[in-house]
N, C-alpha and C positions, 0 to 999 in steps of 0.2 A: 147797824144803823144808829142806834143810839150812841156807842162810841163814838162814831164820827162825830153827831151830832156836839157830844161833849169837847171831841176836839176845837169845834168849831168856834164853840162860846169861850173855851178857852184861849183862841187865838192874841198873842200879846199885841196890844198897840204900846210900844215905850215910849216915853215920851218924859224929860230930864224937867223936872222941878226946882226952887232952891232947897227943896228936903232931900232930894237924891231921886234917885230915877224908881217909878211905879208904873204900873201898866193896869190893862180893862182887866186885866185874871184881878191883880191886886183891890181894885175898885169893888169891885163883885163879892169877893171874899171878905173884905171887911166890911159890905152891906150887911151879909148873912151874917157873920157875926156881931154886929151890933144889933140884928134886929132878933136873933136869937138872946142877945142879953136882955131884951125889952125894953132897947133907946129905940129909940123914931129915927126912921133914915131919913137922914134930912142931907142938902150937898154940904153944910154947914157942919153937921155932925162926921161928917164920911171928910171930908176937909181935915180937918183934927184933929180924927183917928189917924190916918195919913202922914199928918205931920207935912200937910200942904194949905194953900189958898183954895177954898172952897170953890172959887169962880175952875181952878184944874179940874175939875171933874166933868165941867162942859166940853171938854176937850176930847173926850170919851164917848159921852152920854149928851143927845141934841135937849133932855131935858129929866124929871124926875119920873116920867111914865115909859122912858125909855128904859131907863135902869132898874126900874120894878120890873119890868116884863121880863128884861134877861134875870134879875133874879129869878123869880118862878119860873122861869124857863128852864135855867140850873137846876133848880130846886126837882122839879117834875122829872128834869134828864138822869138827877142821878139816883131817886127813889124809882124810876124804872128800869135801870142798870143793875141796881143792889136786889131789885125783884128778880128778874131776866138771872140773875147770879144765883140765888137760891132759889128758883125752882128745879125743880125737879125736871128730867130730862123726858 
């Protein structure tokens, strides 16, 4: 269940920028990683990490609670994965 689940959040939306082509995986993962460095996710900040137009990331995400949520969502999906993995049978 959980795997699926992850598959799901992972599902690619691509979609061709003038930086080159990134998708919602892309989007998500350099959330987490800028908010693991201790920047503010901002579409501004995720914009430029990117090497895109901040307004590209409305194209993904209908707004900024949207893409927090599938953060934590990831976030929760995969620290119950790495549990589900190391527990014990």
């Amino acid at each position: 269940m959980t795997t699926a689940y992850l598959a799901h959040l992972q599902k690619p939306l691509a979609d061709i920028e003038s930086a080159g082509l990134y998708t919602r995986e892309r989007i998500i993962t350099t959330a987490i990683e800028l908010a693991s460095g201790g920047s503010v996710i901002t579409f501004r900040s995720l914009g430029s990490a990117l090497g895109a137009d901040p307004t590209a990331v409305y194209r993904h995400f209908r707004d900024k609670d949207e893409l927090i949520r599938t953060v934590v969502d990831r976030l929760i999906a995969e620290t119950i994965d790495r549990i589900d993995r190391t527990a014990p049978c």
